[in-house]
C-alpha positions in Angstrom: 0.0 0.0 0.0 1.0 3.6 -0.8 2.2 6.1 2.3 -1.6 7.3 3.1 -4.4 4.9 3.8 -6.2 4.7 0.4 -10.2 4.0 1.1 -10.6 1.9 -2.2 -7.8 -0.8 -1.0 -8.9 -0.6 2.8 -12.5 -1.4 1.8 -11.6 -4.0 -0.1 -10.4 -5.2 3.3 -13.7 -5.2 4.7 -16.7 -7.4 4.8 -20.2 -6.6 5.3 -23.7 -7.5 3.9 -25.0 -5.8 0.4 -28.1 -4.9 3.0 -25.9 -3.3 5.6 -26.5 -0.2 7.3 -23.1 1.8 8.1 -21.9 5.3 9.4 -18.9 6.9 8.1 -18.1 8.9 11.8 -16.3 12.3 10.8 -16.5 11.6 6.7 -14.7 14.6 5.9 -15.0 15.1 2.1 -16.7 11.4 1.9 -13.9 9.1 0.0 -14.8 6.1 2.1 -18.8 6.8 2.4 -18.6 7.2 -1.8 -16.4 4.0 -2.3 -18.8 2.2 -0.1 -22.1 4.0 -1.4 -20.9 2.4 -5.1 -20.4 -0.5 -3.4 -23.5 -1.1 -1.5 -26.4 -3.2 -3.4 -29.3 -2.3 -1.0 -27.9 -0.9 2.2 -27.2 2.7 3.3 -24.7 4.7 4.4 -25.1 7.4 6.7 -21.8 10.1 6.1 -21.7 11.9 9.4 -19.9 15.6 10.0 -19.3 17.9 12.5 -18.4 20.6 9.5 -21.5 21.6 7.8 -19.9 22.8 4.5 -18.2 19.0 4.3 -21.6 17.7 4.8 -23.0 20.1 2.4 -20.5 19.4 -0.4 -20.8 15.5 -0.4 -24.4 15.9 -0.5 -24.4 18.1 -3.3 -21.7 15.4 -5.2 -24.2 12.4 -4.0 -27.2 14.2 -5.8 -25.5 14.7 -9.0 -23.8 11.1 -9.1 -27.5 9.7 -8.3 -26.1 7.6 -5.3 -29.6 7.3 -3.9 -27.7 5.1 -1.0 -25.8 7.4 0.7 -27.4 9.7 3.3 -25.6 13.1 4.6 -26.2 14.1 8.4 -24.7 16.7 10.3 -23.6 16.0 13.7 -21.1 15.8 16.3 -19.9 12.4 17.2 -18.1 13.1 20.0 -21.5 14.5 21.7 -23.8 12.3 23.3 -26.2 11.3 20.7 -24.1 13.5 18.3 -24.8 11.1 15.2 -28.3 11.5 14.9 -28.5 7.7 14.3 -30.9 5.3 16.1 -30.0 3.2 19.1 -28.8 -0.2 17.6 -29.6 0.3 13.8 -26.1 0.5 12.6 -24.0 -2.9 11.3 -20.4 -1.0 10.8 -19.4 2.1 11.5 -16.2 4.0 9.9 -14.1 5.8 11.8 -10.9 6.8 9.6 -8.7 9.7 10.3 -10.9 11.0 12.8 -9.5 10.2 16.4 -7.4 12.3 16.5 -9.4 15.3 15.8 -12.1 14.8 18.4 -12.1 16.1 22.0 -13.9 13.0 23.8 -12.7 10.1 22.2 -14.6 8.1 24.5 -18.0 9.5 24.1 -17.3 9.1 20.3 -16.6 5.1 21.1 -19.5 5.3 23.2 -21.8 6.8 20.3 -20.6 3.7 18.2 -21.8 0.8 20.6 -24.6 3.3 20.8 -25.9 3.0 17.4 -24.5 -0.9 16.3 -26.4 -3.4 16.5 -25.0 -6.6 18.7 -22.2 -8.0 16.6 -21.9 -4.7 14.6 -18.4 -3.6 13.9 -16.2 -0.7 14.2 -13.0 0.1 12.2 -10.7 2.4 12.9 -8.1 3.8 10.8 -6.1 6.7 12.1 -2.4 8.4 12.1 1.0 6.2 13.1 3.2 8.9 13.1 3.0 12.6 12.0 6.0 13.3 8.8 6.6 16.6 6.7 4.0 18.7 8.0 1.6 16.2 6.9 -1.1 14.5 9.4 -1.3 15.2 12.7 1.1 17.5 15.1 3.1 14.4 16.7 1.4 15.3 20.2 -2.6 14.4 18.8 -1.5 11.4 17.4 -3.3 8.9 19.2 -1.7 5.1 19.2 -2.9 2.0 17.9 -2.5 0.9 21.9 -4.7 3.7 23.1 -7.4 3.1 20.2 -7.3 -0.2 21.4 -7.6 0.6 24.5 -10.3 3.2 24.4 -12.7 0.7 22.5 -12.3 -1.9 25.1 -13.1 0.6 28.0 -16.3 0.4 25.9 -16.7 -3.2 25.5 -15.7 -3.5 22.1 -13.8 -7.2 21.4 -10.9 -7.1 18.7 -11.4 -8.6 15.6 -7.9 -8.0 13.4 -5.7 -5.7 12.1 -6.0 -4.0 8.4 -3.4 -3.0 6.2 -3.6 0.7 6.1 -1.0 2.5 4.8 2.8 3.3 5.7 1.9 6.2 8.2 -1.6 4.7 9.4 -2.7 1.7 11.3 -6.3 0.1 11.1 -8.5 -2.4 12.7 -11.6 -3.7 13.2 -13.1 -4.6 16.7 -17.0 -5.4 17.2 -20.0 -5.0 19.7 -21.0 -8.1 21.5 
């Protein structure tokens, strides 16, 4: 894999049902909710922002592509109820380059169990290392350790590790 996480090769990483129901937490301009909105036969994919222009945009580029499967919302994940999502109507939530933007990254692992379903998954993909002015300031970087960590203080069970780029690690865990 290339030196940044590419959404097309980690997706291809991932399983989930052509029915499935998923949330892209903090989609930014949308590469992963579009890859998987093309990807999905009958599900939906909910592509969740804090920034309403970001929100705004990928809405706008969903409407003129016709992807009829991918819904915009405007929230705050790391706000209780910040997703807008139902309790337990989610099947995998996205959450890729994200921690380490958000203030409680607890209450934003708490909003996933919130919303999946029992046996839903989670996968996070987020910054190794910060290099050339590029990613995150080396002290926001959060570690693979602490990711892991901060989804079992939820009660998230690991599941395995992804392949996600040279500066990046990824896994998936899931909600019993």
């Amino acid at each position: 894999m290339n030196t940044f996480s590419d959404p097309i090769k980690i997706i291809e990483q991932i399983t989930f049902s052509d029915d499935a129901h998923i949330a892209d937490f903090g989609c930014g301009s949308g590469a992963y909710s579009l890859a998987i909105a093309k990807k999905l036969i009958m599900g939906k994919i909910f592509a969740i922002d804090v920034r309403k222009d970001m929100v705004e945009r990928l809405g706008n580029i969903a409407k003129s592509e016709k992807i009829e499967k991918l819904h915009v919302v405007w929230g705050d994940i790391d706000e209780e109820n910040g997703s807008r999502l139902r309790e337990n109507s989610i099947d995998f939530v996205l959450l890729t380059n994200t921690l380490f933007q958000v203030e409680d990254k607890k209450m934003v692992m708490q909003e996933a169990s919130r919303i999946l379903k029992s046996g839903g998954r989670l996968l996070i993909i987020d910054w190794e290392d910060s290099f050339g002015n590029i990613g995150p300031k080396e002290d926001h970087i959060i570690t693979e350790r602490t990711a892991k960590l901060l989804t079992e203080e939820v009660g998230f069970i690991f599941d395995k590790k992804i392949e996600a780029g040279e500066h990046h690690y990824g896994f998936i865990v899931h909600k019993l």
